[in-house]
C-alpha positions in Angstrom: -8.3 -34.8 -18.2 -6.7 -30.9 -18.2 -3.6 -30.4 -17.3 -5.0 -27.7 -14.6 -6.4 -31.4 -12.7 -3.3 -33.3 -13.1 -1.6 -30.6 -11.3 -4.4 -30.1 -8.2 -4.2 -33.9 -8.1 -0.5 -34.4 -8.1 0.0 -31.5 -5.1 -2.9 -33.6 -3.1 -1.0 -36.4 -3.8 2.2 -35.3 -2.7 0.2 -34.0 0.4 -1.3 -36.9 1.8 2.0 -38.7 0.7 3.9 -36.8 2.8 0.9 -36.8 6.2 0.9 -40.8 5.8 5.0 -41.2 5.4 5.4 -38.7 8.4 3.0 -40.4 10.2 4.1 -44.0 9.6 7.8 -43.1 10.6 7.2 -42.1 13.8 6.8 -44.7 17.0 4.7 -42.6 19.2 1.9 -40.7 17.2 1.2 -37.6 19.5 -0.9 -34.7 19.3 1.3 -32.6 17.8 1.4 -35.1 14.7 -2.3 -35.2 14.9 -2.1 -31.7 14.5 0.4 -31.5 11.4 -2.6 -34.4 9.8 -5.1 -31.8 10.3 -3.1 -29.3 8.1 -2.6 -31.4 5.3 -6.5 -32.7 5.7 -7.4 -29.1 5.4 -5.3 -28.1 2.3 -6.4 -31.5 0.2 -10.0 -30.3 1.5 -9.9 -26.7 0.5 -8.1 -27.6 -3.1 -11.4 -30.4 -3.5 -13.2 -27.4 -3.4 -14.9 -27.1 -0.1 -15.3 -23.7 1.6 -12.5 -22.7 3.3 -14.2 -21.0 6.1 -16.0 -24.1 7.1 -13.6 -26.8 6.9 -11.7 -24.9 9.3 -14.2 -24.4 11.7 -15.0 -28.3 10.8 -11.7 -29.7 11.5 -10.8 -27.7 14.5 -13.9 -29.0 15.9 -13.3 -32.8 15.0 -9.6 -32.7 16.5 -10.3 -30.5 19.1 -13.0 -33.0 20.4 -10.2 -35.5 19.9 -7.5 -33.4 21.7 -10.2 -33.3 24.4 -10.8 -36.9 24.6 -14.1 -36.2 23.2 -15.6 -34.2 25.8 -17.9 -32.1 23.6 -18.6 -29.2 26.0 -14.8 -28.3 26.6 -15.0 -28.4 22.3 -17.8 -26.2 22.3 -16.2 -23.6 24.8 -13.2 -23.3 22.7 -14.9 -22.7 19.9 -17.2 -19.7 21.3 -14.3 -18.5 23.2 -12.3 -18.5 19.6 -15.1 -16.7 17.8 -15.8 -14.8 20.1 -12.3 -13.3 20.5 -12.2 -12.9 16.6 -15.6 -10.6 16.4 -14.2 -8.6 18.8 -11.7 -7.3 17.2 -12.4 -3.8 15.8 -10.2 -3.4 13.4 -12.4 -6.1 10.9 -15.2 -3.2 10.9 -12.7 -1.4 8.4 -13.3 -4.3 6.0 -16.9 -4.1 4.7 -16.4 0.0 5.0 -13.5 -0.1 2.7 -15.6 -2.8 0.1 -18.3 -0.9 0.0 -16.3 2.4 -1.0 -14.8 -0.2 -3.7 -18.1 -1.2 -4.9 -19.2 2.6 -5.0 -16.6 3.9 -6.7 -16.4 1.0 -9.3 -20.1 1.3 -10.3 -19.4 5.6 -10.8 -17.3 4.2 -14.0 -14.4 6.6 -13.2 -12.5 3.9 -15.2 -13.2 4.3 -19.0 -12.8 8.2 -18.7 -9.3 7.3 -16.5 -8.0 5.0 -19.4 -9.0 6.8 -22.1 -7.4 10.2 -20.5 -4.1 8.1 -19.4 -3.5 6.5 -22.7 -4.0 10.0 -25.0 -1.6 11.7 -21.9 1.2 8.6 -22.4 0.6 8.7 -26.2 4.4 9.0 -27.0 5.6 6.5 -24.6 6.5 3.3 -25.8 3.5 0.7 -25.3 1.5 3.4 -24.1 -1.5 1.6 -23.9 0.0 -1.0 -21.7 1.6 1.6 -19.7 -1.8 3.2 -19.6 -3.6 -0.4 -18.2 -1.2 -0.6 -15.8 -1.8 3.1 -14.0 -5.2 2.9 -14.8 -5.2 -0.4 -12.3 -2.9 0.9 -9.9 -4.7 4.1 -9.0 -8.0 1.8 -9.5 -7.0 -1.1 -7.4 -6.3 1.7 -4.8 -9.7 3.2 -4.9 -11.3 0.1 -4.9 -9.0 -2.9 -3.7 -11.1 -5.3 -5.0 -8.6 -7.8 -8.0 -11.8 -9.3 -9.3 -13.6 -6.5 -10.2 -10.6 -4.3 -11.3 -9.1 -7.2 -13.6 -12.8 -7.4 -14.9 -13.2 -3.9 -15.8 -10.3 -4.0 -17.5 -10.3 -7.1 -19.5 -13.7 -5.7 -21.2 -12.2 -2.0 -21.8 -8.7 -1.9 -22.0 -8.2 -5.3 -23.2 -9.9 -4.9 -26.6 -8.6 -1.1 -27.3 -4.7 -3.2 -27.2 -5.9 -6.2 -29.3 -7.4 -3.7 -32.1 -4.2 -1.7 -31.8 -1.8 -5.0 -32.6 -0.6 -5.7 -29.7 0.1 -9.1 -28.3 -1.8 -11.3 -27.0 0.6 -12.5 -23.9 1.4 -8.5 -23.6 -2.1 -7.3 -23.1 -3.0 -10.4 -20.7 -0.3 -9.9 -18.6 -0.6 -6.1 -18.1 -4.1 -6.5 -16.8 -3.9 -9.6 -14.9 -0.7 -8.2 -13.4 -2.3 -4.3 -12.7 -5.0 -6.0 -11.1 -3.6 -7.4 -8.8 -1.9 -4.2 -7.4 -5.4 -3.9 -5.0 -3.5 -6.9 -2.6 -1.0 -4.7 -1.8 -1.2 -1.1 -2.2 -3.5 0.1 0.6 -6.3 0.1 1.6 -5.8 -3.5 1.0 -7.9 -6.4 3.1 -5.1 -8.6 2.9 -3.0 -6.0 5.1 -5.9 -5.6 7.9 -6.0 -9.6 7.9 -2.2 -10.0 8.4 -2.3 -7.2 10.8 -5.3 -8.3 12.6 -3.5 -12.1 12.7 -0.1 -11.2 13.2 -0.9 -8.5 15.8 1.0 -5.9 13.8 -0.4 -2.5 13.3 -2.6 -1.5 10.3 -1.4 1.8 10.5 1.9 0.9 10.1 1.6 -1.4 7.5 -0.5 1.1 5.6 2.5 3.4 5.4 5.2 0.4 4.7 3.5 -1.4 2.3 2.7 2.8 0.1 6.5 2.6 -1.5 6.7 -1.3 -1.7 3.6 -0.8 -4.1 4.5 2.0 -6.2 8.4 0.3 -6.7 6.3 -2.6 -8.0 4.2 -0.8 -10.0 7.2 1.7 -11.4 8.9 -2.0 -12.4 5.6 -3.3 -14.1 6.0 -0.1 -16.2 9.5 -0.1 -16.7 9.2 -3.5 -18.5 6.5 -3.1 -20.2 8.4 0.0 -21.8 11.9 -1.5 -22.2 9.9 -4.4 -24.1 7.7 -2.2 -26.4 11.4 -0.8 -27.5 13.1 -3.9 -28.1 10.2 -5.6 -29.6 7.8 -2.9 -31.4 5.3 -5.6 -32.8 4.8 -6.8 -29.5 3.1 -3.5 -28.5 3.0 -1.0 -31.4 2.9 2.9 -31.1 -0.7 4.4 -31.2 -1.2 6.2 -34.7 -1.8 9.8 -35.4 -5.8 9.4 -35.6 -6.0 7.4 -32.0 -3.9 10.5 -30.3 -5.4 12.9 -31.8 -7.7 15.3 -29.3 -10.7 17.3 -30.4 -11.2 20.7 -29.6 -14.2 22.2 -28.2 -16.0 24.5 -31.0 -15.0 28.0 -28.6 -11.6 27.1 -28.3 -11.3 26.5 -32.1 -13.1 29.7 -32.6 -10.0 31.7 -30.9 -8.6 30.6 -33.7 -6.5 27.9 -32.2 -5.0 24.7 -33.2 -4.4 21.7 -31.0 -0.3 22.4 -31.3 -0.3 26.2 -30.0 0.9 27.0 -26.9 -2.2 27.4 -25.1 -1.3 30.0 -22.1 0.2 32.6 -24.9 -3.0 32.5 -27.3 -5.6 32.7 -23.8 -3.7 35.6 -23.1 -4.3 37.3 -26.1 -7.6 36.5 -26.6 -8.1 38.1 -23.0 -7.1 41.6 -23.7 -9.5 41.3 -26.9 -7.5 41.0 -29.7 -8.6 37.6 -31.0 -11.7 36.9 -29.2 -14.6 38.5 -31.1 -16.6 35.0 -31.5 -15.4 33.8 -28.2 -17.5 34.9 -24.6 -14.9 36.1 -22.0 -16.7 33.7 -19.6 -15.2 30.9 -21.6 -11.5 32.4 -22.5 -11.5 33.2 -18.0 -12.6 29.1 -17.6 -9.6 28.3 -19.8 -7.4 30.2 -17.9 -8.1 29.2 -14.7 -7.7 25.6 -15.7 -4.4 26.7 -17.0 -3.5 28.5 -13.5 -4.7 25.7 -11.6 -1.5 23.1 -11.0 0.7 26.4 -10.7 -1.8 27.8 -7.6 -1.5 23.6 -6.6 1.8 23.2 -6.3 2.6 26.7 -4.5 -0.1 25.5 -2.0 1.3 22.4 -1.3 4.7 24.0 -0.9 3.5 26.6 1.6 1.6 24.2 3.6 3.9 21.6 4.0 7.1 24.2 4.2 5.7 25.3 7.9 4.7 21.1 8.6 8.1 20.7 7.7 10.0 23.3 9.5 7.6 23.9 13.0 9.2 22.1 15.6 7.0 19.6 17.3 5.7 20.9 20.9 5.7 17.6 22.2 9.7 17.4 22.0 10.2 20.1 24.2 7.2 19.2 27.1 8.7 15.7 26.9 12.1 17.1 27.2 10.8 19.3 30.2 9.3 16.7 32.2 12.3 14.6 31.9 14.3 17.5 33.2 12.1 18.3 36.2 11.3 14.7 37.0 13.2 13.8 40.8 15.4 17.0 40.5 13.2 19.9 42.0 14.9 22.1 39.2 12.5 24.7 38.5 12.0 25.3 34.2 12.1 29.1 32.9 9.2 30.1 30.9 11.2 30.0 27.6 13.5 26.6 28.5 14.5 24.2 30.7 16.9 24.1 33.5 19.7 22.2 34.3 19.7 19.8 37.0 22.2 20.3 40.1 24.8 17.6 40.1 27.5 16.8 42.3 31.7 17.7 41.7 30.8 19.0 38.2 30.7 22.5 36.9 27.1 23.3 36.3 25.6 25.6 34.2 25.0 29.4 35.1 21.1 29.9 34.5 20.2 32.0 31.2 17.1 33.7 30.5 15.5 33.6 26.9 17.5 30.2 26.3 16.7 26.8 26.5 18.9 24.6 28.6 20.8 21.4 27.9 18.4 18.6 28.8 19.5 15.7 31.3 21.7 13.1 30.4 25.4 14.1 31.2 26.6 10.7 30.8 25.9 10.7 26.6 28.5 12.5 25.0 26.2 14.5 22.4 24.8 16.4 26.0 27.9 16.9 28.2 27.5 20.1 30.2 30.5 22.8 29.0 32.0 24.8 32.2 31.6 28.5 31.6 33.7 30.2 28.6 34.7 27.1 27.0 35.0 27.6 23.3 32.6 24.9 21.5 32.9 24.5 17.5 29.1 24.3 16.7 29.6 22.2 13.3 31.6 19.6 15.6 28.6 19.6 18.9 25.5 18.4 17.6 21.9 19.9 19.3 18.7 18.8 19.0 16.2 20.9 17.3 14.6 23.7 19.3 17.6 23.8 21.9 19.8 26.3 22.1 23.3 26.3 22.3 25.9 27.2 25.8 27.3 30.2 26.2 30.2 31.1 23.9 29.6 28.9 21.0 29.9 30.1 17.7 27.5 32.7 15.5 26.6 29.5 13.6 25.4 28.0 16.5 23.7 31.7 17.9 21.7 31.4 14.7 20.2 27.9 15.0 19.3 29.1 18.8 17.6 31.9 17.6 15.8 29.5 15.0 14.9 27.4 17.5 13.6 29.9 20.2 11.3 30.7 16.9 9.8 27.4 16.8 11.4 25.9 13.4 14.0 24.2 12.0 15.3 23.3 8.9 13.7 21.6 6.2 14.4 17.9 6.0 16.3 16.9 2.8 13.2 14.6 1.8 11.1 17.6 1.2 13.6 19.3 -0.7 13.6 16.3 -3.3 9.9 16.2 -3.4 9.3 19.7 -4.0 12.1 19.9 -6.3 10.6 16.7 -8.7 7.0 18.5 -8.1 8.5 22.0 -9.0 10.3 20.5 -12.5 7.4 18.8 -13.4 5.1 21.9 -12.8 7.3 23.7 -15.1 7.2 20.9 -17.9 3.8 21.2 -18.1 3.6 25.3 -18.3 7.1 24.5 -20.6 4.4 22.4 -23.6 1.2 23.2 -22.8 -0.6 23.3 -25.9 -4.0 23.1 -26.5 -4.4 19.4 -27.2 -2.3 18.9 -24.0 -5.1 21.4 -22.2 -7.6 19.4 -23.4 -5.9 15.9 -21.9 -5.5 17.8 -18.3 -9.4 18.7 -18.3 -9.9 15.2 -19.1 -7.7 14.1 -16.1 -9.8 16.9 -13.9 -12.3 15.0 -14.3 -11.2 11.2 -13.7 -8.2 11.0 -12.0 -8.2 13.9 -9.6 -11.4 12.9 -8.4 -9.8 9.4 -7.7 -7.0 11.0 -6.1 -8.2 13.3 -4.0 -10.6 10.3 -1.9 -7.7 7.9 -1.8 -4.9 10.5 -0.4 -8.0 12.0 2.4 -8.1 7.9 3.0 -4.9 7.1 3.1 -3.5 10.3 4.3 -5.9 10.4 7.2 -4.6 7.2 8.3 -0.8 7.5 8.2 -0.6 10.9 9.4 -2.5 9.5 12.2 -5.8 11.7 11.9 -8.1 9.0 11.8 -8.2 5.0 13.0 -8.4 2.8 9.5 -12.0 2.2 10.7 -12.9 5.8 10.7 -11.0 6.6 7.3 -13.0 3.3 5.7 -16.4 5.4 6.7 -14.9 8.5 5.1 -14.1 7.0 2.2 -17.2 5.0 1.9 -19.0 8.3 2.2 -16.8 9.9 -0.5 -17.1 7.1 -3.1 -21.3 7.4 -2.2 -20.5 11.1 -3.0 -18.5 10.5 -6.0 -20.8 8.0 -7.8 -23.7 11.1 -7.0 -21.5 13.5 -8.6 -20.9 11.6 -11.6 -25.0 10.7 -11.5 -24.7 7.3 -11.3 -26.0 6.7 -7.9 -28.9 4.9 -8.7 -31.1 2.4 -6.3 -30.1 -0.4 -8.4 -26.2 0.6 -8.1 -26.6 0.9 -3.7 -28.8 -2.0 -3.6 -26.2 -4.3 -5.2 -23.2 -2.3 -3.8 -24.6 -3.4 -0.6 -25.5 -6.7 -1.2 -22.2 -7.4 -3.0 -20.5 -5.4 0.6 -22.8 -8.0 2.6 -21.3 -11.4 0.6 -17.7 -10.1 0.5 -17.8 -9.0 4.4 -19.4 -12.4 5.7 -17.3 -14.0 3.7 -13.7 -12.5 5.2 -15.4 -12.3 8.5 -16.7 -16.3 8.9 -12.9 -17.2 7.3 -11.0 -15.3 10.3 -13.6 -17.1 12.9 -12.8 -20.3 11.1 -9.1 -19.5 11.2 -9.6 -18.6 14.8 -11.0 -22.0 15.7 -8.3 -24.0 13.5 -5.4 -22.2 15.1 -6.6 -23.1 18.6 -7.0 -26.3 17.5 -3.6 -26.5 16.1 -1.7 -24.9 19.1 -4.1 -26.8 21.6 -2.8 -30.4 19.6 0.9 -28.9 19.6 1.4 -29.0 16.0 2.9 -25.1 16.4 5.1 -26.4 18.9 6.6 -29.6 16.5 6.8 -26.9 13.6 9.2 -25.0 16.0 11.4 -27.9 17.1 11.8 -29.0 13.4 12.7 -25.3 11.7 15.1 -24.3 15.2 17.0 -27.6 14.7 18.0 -26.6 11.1 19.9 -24.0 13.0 19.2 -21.6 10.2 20.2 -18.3 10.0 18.2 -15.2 10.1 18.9 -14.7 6.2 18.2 -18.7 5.4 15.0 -18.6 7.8 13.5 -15.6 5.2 14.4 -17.3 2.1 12.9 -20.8 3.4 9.8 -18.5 4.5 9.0 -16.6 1.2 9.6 -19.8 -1.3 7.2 -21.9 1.1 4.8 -19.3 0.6 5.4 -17.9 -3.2 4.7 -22.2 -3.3 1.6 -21.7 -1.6 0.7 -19.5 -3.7 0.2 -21.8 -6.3 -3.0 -23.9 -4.8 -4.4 -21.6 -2.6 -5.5 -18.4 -2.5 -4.1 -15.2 -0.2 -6.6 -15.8 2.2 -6.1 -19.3 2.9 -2.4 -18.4 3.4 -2.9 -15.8 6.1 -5.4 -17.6 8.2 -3.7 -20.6 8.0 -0.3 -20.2 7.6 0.9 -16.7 8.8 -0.2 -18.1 12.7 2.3 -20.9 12.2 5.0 -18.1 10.7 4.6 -15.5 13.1 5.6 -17.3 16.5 8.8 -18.2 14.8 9.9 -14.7 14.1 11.0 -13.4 17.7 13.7 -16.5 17.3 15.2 -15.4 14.2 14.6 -11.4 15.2 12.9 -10.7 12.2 10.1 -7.7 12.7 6.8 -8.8 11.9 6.0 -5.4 10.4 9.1 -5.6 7.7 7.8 -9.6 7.5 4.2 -8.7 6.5 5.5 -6.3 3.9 7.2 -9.4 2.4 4.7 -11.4 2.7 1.7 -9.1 1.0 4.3 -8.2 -2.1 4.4 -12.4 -2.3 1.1 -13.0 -2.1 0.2 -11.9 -5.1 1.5 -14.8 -7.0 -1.5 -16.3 -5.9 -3.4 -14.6 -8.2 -0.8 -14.6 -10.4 0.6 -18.3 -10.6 -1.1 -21.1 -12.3 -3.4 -23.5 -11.8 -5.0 -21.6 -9.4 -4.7 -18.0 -10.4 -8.0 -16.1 -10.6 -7.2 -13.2 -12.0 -6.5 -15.1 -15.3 -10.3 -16.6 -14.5 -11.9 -13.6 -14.3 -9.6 -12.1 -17.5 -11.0 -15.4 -19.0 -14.5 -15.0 -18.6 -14.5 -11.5 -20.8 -12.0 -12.0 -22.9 -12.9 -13.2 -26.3 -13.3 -17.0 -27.5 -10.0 -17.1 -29.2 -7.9 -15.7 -26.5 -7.0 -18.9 -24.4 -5.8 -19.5 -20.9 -2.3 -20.2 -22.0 -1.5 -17.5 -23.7 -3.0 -15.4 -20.5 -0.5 -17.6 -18.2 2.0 -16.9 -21.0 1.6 -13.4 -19.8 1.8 -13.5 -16.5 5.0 -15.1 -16.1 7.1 -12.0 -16.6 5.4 -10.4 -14.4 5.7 -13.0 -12.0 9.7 -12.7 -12.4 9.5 -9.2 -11.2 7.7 -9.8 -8.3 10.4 -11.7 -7.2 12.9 -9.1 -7.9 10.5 -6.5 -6.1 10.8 -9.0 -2.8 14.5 -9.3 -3.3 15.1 -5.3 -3.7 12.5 -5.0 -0.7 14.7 -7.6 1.3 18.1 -6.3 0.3 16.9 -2.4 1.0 14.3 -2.5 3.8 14.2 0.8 4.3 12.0 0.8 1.1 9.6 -0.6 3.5 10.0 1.1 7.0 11.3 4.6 6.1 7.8 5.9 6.3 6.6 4.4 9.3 10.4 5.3 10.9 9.7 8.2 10.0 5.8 9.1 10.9 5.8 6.5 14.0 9.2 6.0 15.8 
C-alpha cells in the first residue's frame, strides 16, 4: 500500500479514535457531543472520498432529524430555510463572473508570451527562470485565480524550459507548485468571497488587506529562490548567451543598429535623416513613441494622482458642518463654519473668508483661543481644510490659505511611491538599448494587457467604484475582450469557458448550501456551544488563542482542501473571535495566507497532482513534495511577519475605509 494511504488511514483513525474515546468518557451523551460526532463523521467521510457538498447536506439532515426527535417536517424546514438564506446572498454572483474571466483569459494564452518576455527581461538575475515562473504565476493567478489551471499551464511551459536549462528538479517543482498557488490569495480570490460571505466580513475589505499580504509573499518566494540560485549555482544555473539573446526586427537592424546601442540616441538620429535612408520614418516615429511611452506614463500617473492626493475630501467639511449646526442654531458662513455660543467662555469673534473651529471644546486639539492669544502653529495641530484663529503664526496663515484652496499636502506614502516609480523610470531611459526595447515591446504586448484588466478589477473595487459583483462582470467582459484581441475567441474556447464556469460555480455554490445546512445542524445540536466551553476554559490568551488557531488549521490543511476548511471550520472559528478581540478582517487575512498549505502540504496537495499529471514520467511525486517544502517554510514566516506587523494587512483598508 502507498505511503499517501497509510497516512489518510492513520488521520481517520486517529479521528474516530478520538469521536469514540470522547464519547465513551462522558456519562451523559448530549446533543452537543452528538454534534462534535457529526464533525469527525464528516471529515473521515470527505477524506473516503465522498463529495463534500453532499455529505454535508447528508449529515445535517440525519442529525438534525435526530436533534428534532425525528420529526421530518421541522428537518425539511431547516434545511430550505438554510439554503435558502445561502442563495440569497449576492455577493456569491461575483463567483462564476470572476471564473469565467479566469477561463477567458487563460484560453487567450497571454501566458507563453508573459514567460517568455519575463525570463529574457530577468536574464541577469540569479535563477531567472525560476524567478520568471514565479511572476509569471503571480500576475497569472491574479488574472485568473484558478490554482489548477495556472499550476497546469505552467508545469507544461515553464517546467520543461528549467529542466533543459539544468535546473533541479525539486527547484523547478516547487516554484510552480508554489506560484500557483498565489490565485488563493491574492485577489480576486474565491477563497476571500467564501470567508467573507461565511464570516460576515466585507469582500471589499478583504480585497484590499489581503493586496500587500500577497505581494510580501510573493517578494519572499523570489527572494529565496534568488539567495539559493547564488549559494547553490547547479541548483538553478544562469541562462547562456544564445537563450538571452533578442532578435532584431530587419528595419531596426537596417538603421544600422545593434542590440547593445543605446536605443533613444540612434532613433534620434535616424529621425533628422542622417542614418535612415533604408528605414521609412513611419517605422523610426513607431520606435520612438514606444520609447516615449513609460516617460508620458509615469508623468500621467503623477499628475493624476498628485490632485487625488492633495484635494481635500468635500465630505470632511459638510460632515464637519452639520456637526456644527446640529442643536446650536449657529448659522455657517458661505466659506466656513461657525462657532457655537457657549456659556462663561470666551467665544470666538466671527471671521469672514475663514473656516471656524469645529465643535468639541472639551478635546484639547479644538480648544477655542480668546482673542489675541499668541498660538505656535507647529505646537496646535488643525485638521486639513480648517483654518487657523486669529493671530497665529505666518506658518499657520499659509496652511489656512491652502486649505481655503481646497488641498493639502501630499501624504508621505505617495512621496515613496512616486519616488521608487520616478528611479525606475529613469533606469530604464538610463540602459535602454535596443535588445532592452525589444523585451518592453514584448511586455506591451503580454503583461500590460494583463495589467491593465486586473488593476480596472481590482482598482474599481477598493477604491470603492464598483461592488465585487459589478467589477467580476467588468472583468469578465474585459478577458472576453482580451481573448478577441489576441484572436483566440473562438466557439470552441466560449463554449467550454462556459461549461467549465457552469461546473466550477455549482460546485462552490451547492458546497456553501451544504455548509449552510451542516452549520445549523451543528449549532441547532450545540456542538458550537461545547467547542466554546472547552477553548474559554483553557483561559488562553489572545496571542495563545491565534497560535492554537493557525496550527489547527495549517493541520487541516493537510487532509482537506481550502474549501472544506471555510465551510466547515471557519463557522466554528469565527463565534470565538469577539472573546479573544481578535478582528475577523485581520483573522481572515491569516487564515487565506494559511490556507494555501492545503495545496501545498502532502498527502493531499493538488497542486503537486495537477504538476504531476504533465510533468514527465521520470519526474516523481517526491521529488515534487521535496520542492514544496521550502516553500511551505516561508509561508509560515509570511503568517508570522503578517501577525507580528498587522498593519501589513490593514494599512490599506485603514486607510481607504476608516
Amino acid at each position: 500500500m502507498r505511503k499517501e494511504l497509510w497516512f489518510g488511514f492513520s488521520i481517520m483513525a486517529l479521528v474516530v479514535a478520538s469521536a469514540a474515546w470522547l464519547l465513551l468518557g462522558v456519562e451523559h451523551i448530549t446533543n452537543g457531543h452528538l454534534g462534535l460526532l457529526m464533525l469527525s463523521l464528516v471529515v473521515v467521510a470527505i477524506m473516503l472520498g465522498f463529495p463534500t457538498a453532499f455529505t454535508l447536506m447528508g449529515m445535517g439532515m440525519i442529525f438534525t432529524w435526530l436533534a428534532y426527535d425525528r420529526n421530518v417536517t421541522r428537518t425539511l424546514d431547516l434545511m430550505v430555510q438554510a439554503a435558502y438564506k445561502s442563495m440569497a446572498n449576492d455577493v456569491l454572483i461575483a463567483i462564476p463572473l470572476f471564473v469565467f474571466m479566469g477561463y477567458l483569459v487563460e484560453r487567450a494564452n497571454l501566458i507563453e508570451k508573459l514567460f517568455k518576455s519575463l525570463h529574457l527581461a530577468m536574464a541577469r538575475v540569479p535563477g531567472s527562470l525560476a524567478v520568471a515562473t514565479l511572476v509569471t504565476c503571480a500576475i497569472f493567478a491574479t488574472a485568473t485565480g484558478i490554482v489548477g489551471a495556472v499550476v497546469t499551464l505552467m508545469g507544461l511551459l515553464a517546467l520543461p524550459a528549467m529542466l533543459r536549462a539544468g535546473y533541479s528538479i525539486p527547484m523547478s517543482a516547487g516554484a510552480i507548485t508554489a506560484g500557483g498557488c498565489l490565485g488563493i490569495l491574492i485577489p480576486p480570490s474565491v477563497l476571500l468571497i467564501l470567508y467573507g460571505a461565511t464570516a460576515g466580513v466585507s469582500v471589499v475589505q478583504l480585497y484590499a488587506g489581503a493586496f500587500f499580504p500577497g505581494v510580501m509573499l510573493a517578494g519572499l518566494y523570489v527572494a529565496y529562490v534568488i539567495i539559493v540560485a547564488k549559494l547553490k549555482p547547479a541548483w538553478a544555473p544562469p541562462l547562456s548567451a544564445k537563450e538571452r539573446q533578442v532578435d532584431l526586427p530587419a528595419l531596426t537592424s537596417a538603421l544600422p543598429a545593434g542590440t547593445r546601442d543605446y536605443a533613444p540616441l540612434r532613433l534620434l538620429n535616424a529621425l533628422k535623416g542622417r542614418r535612415n535612408a533604408d528605414v521609412p520614418l513611419a517605422h523610426v516615429l513607431r520606435q520612438l513613441a514606444v520609447v516615449v511611452l513609460p516617460g508620458l506614463l509615469f508623468l500621467l500617473l503623477a499628475t493624476s494622482t498628485w490632485q487625488a492626493v492633495t484635494k481635500v475630501p468635500t465630505e470632511q467639511a459638510v460632515e464637519l458642518q452639520a456637526i456644527g449646526s446640529e442643536g446650536s442654531g449657529a448659522e455657517s458662513s458661505d466659506s466656513g463654519l461657525a462657532e457655537p455660543p457657549a456659556e462663561d467662555e470666551l467665544q470666538e469673534p466671527p471671521t469672514e473668508d475663514a473656516l471656524q473651529e469645529p465643535p468639541g471644546a472639551d478635546a484639547p486639539d479644538t480648544l477655542a483661543t480668546p482673542p489675541g492669544a499668541e498660538v505656535d502653529a507647529a505646537s496646535e495641530p488643525t485638521a486639513a481644510g480648517v483654518a487657523e484663529p486669529p493671530g497665529a503664526s505666518a506658518a499657520a496663515s499659509d496652511a489656512a490659505g491652502a486649505a481655503q484652496a481646497g488641498t493639502q499636502p501630499a501624504p508621505t506614502w505617495w512621496w515613496v511611491v512616486m519616488g521608487v516609480l520616478g528611479a525606475c523610470t529613469a533606469l530604464f531611459y538610463l540602459f535602454l538599448s535596443f535588445a532592452r526595447l525589444e523585451i518592453f515591446k514584448m511586455l506591451l504586448g503580454s503583461f500590460f494587457p494583463l495589467m491593465i484588466l486586473i488593476l480596472a478589477v481590482l482598482g474599481s473595487i477598493v477604491f470603492g467604484l464598483a461592488t465585487p459583483t459589478e467589477a467580476a462582470a467588468m472583468g469578465s467582459l474585459g478577458g472576453f475582450l482580451l481573448a478577441a484581441a489576441y484572436k483566440r475567441l473562438t466557439m470552441d474556447v466560449l463554449r467550454e469557458s462556459v461549461y467549465l464556469t457552469a461546473k466550477t460555480s455549482a460546485m462552490v455554490c451547492w458546497l456553501f448550501v451544504g455548509s449552510a445546512i451542516f452549520s445549523a445542524a451543528f449549532a441547532l445540536l450545540g456542538g458550537q456551544e461545547l467547542i466554546e466551553q472547552w477553548v474559554l476554559s483553557m483561559n488562553l490568551s489572545k496571542l495563545e488563542f491565534m497560535v492554537l488557531a493557525q496550527v489547527v488549521i495549517f493541520l487541516l490543511g493537510w487532509p482537506l482542501e481550502w474549501t472544506e476548511i471555510i465551510v466547515i471550520f471557519m463557522p466554528i472559528f469565527i463565534p470565538l473571535l469577539n472573546h479573544f478581540g481578535v478582528d475577523p478582517l485581520f483573522f481572515g487575512l491569516l487564515v487565506a495566507l494559511n490556507l494555501q498549505t492545503a495545496f501545498l502540504s502532502p498527502p493531499v496537495a493538488m497542486s503537486a497532482f495537477y504538476l504531476k499529471g504533465v510533468a514527465p514520467p521520470y519526474v516523481t511525486l517526491n521529488q515534487i513534495f521535496l520542492g514544496m517544502m521550502p516553500f511551505m517554510a516561508i509561508q509560515v514566516l509570511a503568517i508570522v511577519l503578517l501577525y507580528v506587523f498587522p498593519s501589513i494587512g490593514l494599512w490599506l483598508p485603514n486607510l481607504l475605509y476608516k
